[in-house]
N, CA, C and O of each residue as an XYZ file, in Angstrom:
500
protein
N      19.119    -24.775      5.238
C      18.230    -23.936      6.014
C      19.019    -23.414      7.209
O      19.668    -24.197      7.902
N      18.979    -22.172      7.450
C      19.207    -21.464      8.273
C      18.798    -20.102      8.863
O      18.599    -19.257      7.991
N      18.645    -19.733      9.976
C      18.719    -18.827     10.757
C      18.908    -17.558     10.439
O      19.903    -17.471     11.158
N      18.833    -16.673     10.061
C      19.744    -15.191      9.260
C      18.494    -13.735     10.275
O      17.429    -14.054     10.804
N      18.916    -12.653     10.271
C      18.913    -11.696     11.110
C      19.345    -10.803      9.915
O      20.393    -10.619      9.297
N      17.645    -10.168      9.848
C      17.421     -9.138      8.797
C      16.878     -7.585      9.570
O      16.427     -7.138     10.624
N      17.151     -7.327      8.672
C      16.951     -5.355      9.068
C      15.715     -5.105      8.236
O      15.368     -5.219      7.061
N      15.019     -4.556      9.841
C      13.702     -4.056      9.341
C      13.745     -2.341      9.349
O      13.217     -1.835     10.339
N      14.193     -1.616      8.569
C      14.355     -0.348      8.379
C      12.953      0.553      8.436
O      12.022      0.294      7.673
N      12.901      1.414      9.211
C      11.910      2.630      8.586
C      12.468      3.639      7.713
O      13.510      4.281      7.846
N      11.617      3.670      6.817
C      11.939      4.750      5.524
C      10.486      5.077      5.279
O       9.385      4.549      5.436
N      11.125      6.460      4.713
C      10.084      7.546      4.114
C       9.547      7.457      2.755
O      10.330      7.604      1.816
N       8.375      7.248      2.550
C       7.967      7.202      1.503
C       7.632      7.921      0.391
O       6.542      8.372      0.038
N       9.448      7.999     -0.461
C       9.655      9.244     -0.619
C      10.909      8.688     -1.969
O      11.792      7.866     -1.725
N      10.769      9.162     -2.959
C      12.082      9.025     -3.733
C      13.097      9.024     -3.292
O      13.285      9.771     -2.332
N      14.028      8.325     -3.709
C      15.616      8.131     -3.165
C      16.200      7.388     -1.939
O      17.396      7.232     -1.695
N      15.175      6.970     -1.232
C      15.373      6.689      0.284
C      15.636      5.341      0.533
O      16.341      5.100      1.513
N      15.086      4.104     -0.361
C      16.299      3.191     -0.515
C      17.511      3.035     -0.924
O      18.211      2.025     -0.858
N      17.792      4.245     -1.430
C      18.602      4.163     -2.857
C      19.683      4.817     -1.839
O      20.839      4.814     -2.263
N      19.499      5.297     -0.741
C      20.019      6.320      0.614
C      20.696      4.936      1.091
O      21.873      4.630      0.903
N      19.878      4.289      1.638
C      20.345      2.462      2.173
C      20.827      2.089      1.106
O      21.797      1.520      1.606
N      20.977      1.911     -0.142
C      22.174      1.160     -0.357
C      22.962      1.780     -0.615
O      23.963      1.122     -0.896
N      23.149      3.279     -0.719
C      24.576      3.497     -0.901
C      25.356      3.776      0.574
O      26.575      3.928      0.653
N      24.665      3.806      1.436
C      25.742      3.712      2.732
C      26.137      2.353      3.115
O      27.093      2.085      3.842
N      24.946      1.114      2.313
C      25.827     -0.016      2.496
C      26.481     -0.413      1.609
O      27.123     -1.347      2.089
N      26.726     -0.302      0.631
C      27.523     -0.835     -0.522
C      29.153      0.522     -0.516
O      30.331      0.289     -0.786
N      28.773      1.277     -0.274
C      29.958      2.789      0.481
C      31.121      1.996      1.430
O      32.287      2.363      1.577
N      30.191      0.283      2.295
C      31.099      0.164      3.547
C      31.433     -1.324      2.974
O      31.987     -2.070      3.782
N      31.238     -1.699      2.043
C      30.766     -3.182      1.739
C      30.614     -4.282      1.956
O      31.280     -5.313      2.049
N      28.810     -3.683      2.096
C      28.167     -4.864      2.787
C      27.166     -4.791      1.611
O      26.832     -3.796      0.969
N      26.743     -6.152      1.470
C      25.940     -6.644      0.447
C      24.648     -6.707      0.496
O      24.410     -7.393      1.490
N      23.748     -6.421      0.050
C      22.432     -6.599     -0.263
C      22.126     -8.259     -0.388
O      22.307     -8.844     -1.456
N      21.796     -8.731      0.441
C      21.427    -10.432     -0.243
C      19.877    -10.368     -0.787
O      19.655    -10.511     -1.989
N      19.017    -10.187     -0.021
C      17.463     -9.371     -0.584
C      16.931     -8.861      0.391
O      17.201     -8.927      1.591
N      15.911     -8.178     -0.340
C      14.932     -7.072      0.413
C      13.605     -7.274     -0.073
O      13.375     -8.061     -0.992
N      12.865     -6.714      0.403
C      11.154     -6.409      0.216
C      11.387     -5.091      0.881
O      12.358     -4.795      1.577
N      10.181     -4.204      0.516
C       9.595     -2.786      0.992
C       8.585     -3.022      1.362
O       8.161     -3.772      0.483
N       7.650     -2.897      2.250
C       6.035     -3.397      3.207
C       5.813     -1.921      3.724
O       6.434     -1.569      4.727
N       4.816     -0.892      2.985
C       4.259      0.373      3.577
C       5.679      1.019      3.787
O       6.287      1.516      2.839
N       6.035      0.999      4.688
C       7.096      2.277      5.126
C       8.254      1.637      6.469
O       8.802      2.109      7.464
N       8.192      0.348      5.784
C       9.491     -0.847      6.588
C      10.323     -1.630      5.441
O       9.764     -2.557      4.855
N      11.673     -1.266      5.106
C      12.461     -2.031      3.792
C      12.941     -2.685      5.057
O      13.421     -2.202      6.083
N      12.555     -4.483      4.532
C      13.199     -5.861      5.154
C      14.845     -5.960      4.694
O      14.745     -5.078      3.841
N      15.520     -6.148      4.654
C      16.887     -6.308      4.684
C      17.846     -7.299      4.862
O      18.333     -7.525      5.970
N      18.138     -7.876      3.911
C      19.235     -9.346      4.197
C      20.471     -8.629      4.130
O      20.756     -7.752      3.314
N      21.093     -9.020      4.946
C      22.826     -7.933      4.470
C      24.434     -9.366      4.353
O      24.194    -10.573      4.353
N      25.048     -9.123      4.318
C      26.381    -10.003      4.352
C      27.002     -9.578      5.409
O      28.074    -10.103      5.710
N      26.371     -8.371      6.319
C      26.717     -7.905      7.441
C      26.138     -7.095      8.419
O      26.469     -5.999      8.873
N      24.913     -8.089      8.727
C      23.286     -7.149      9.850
C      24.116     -6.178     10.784
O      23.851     -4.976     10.828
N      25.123     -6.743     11.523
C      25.368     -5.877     12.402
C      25.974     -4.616     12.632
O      25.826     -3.762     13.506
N      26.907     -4.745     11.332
C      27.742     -3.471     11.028
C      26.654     -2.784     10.466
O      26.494     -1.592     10.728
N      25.669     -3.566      9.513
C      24.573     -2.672      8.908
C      23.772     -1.949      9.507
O      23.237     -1.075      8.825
N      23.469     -2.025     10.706
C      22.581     -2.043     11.538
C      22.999     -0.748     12.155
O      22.325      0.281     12.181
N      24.215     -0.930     12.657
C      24.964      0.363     13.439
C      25.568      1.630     12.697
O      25.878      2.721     13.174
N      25.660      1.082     11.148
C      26.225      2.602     10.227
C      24.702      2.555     10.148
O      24.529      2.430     11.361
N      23.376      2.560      9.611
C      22.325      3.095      9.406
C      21.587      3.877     10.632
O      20.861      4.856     10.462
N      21.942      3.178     12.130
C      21.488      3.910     13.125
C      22.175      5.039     13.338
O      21.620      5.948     13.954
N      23.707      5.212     12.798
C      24.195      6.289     12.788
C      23.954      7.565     11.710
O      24.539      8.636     11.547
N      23.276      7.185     11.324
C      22.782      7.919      9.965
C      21.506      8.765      9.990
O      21.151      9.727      9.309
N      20.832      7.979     11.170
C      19.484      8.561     11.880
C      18.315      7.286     11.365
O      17.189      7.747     11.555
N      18.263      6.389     11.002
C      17.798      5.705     10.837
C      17.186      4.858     11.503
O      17.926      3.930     11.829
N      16.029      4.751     11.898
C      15.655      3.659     13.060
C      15.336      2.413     12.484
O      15.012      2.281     11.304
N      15.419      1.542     13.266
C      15.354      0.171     12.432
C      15.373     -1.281     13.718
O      15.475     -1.053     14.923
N      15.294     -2.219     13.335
C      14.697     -3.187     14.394
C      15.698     -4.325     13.359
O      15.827     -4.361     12.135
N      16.386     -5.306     14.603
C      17.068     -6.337     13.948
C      15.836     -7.817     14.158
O      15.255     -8.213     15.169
N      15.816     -8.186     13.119
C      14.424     -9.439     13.338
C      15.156    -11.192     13.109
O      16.079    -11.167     12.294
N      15.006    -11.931     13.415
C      15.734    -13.334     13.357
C      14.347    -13.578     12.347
O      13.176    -13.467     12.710
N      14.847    -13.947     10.963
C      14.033    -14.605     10.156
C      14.813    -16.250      9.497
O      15.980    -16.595      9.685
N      13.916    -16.900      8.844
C      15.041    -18.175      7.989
C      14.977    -18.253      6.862
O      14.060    -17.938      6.103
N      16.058    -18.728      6.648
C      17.048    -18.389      5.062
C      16.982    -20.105      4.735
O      17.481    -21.030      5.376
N      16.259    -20.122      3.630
C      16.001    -21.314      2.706
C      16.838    -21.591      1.458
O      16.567    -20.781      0.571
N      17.734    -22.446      1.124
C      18.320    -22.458     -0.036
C      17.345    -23.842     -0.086
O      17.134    -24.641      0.827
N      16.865    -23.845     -1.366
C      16.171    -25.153     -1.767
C      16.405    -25.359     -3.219
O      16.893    -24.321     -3.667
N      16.261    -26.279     -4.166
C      16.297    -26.927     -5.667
C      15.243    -25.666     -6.344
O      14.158    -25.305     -5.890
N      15.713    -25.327     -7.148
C      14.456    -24.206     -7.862
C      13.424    -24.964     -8.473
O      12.953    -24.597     -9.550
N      12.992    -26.071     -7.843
C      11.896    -26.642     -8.596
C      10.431    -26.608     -8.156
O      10.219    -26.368     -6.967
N       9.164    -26.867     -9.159
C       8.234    -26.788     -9.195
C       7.627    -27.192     -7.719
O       8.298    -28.156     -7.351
N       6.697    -26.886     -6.764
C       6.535    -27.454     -5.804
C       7.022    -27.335     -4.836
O       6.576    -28.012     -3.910
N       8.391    -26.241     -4.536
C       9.095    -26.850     -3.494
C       8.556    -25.656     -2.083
O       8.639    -25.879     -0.875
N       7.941    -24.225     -2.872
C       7.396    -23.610     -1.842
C       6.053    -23.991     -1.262
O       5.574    -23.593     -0.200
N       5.449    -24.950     -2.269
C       3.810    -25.487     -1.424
C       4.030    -26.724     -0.741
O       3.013    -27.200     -0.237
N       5.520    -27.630     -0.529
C       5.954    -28.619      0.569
C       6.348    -27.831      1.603
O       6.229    -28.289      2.739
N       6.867    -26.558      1.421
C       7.253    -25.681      2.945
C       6.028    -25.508      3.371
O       5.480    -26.205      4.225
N       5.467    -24.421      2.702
C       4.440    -23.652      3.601
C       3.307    -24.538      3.768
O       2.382    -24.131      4.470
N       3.205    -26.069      3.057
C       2.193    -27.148      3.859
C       3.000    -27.354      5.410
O       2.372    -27.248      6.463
N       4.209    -27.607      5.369
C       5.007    -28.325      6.647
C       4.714    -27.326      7.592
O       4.315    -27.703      8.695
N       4.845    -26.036      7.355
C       4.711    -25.482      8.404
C       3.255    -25.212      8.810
O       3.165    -25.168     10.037
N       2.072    -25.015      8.173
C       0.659    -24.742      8.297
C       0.392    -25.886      9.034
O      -0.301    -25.793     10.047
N       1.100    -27.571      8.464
C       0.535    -28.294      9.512
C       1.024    -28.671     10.191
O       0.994    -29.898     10.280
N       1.603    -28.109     10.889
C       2.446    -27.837     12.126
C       1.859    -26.602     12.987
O       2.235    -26.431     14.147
N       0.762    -25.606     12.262
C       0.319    -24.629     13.254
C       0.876    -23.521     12.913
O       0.175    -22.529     13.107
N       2.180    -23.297     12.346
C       3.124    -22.156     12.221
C       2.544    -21.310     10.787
O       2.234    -21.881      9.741
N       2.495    -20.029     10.993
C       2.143    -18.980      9.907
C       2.741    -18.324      9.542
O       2.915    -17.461     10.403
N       3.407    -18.064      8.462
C       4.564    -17.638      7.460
C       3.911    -16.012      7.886
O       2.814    -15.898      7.338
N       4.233    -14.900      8.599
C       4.288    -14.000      8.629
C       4.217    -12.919      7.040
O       3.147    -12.508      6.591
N       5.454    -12.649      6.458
C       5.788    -12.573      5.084
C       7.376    -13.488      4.556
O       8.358    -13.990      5.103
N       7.037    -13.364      3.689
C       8.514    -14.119      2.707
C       8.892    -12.935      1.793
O       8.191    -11.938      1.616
N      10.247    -13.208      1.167
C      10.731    -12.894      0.253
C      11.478    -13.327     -0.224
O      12.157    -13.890      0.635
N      12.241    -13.604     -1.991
C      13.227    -14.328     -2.261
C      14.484    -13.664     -2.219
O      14.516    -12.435     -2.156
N      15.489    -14.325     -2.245
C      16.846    -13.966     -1.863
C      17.937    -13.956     -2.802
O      17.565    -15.007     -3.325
N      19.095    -13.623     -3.541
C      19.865    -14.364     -4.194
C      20.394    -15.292     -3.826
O      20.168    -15.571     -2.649
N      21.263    -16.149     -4.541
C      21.786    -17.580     -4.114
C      22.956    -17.711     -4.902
O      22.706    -17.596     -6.101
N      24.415    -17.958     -4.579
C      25.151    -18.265     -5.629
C      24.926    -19.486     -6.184
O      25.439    -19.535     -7.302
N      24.289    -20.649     -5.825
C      24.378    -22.106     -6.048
C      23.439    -22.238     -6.929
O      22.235    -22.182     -6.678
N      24.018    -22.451     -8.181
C      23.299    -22.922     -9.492
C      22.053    -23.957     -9.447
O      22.224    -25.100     -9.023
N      20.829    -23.517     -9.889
C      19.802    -24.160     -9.963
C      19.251    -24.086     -8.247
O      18.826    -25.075     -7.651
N      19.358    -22.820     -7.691
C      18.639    -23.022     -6.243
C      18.017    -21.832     -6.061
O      18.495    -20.797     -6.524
N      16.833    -21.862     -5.333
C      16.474    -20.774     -4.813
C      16.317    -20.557     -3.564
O      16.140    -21.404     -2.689
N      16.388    -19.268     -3.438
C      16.888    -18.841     -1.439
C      15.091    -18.016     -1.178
O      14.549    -17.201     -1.924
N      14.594    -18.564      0.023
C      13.355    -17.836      0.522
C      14.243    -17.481      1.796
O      15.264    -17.983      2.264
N      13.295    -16.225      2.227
C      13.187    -15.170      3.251
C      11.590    -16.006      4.265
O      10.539    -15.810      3.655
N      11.481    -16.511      5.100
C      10.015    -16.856      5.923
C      10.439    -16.515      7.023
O      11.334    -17.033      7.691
N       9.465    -15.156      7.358
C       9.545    -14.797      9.071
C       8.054    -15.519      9.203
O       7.059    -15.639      8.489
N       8.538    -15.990     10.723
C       7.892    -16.905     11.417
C       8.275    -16.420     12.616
O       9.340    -15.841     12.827
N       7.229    -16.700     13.591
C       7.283    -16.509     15.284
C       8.514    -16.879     15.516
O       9.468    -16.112     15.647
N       8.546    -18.513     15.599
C       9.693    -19.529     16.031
C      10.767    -20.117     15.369
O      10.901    -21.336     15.472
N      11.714    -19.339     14.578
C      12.323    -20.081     13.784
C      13.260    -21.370     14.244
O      13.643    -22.237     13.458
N      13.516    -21.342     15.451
C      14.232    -22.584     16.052
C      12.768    -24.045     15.342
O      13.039    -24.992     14.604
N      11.551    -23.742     15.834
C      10.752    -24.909     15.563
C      10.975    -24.733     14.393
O      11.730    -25.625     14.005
N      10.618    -23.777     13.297
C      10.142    -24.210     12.170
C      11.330    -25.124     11.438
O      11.145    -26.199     10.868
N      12.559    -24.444     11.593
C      13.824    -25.580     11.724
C      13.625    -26.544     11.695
O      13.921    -27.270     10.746
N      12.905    -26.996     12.977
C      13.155    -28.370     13.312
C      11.708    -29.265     12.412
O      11.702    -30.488     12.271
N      10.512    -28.279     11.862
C       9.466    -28.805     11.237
C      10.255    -29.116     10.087
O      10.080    -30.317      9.881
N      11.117    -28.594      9.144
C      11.600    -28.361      8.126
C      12.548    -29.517      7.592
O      12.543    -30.126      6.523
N      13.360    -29.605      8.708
C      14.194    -30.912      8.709
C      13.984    -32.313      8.118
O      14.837    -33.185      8.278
């Protein structure tokens, strides 16, 4: 579990316009780790937020850098209703999620924005 700083992009809801974001990031290569699209905001995991961040603002792109946490866990049955119990009873509300790739065989990577990711860290532990 860790910490990661995703790109919350505005885009037009409009053919081609992710497809715009990844080829100026994959053009500089920087990686896609995962994404979600929410109305007219593509979430953004990169292998490089910050360079990502600054070729897309140069591009005309507005966009917001967000501190979300990056879950590698066992791909097994159960393991997202032991998170999102730990954190509910703890008070904390999973904003949105999304899954991630993972190179590590038999694991899966979640995306959970949360208010506090320093606590939920420490709920998680």
């Amino acid at each position: 579990m860790a910490a990661a700083r995703e790109l919350q992009v505005q885009i037009a809801n409009e053919p081609g316009a992710l497809g715009t974001i990844s080829e100026i990031l994959g053009e500089h290569g920087i990686n896609i780790e995962g994404f979600g699209v929410w109305v007219a905001t593509a979430h953004i995991l990169t292998s490089d937020p910050d360079t990502a961040a600054v070729l897309l603002r140069e591009e005309g792109f507005q966009l917001h850098v967000a501190d979300v946490l990056k879950l590698v866990v066992p791909d097994e049955p159960g393991n997202l209703a032991e998170i999102a119990r730990a954190l509910g009873e703890a008070g904390m509300n999973i904003d949105y999620s999304y899954t991630v790739s993972t190179p590590t065989p038999g694991a899966a990577g979640f995306i959970l924005a949360v208010a506090n990711t320093g606590q939920a860290e420490r709920v998680l532990d």
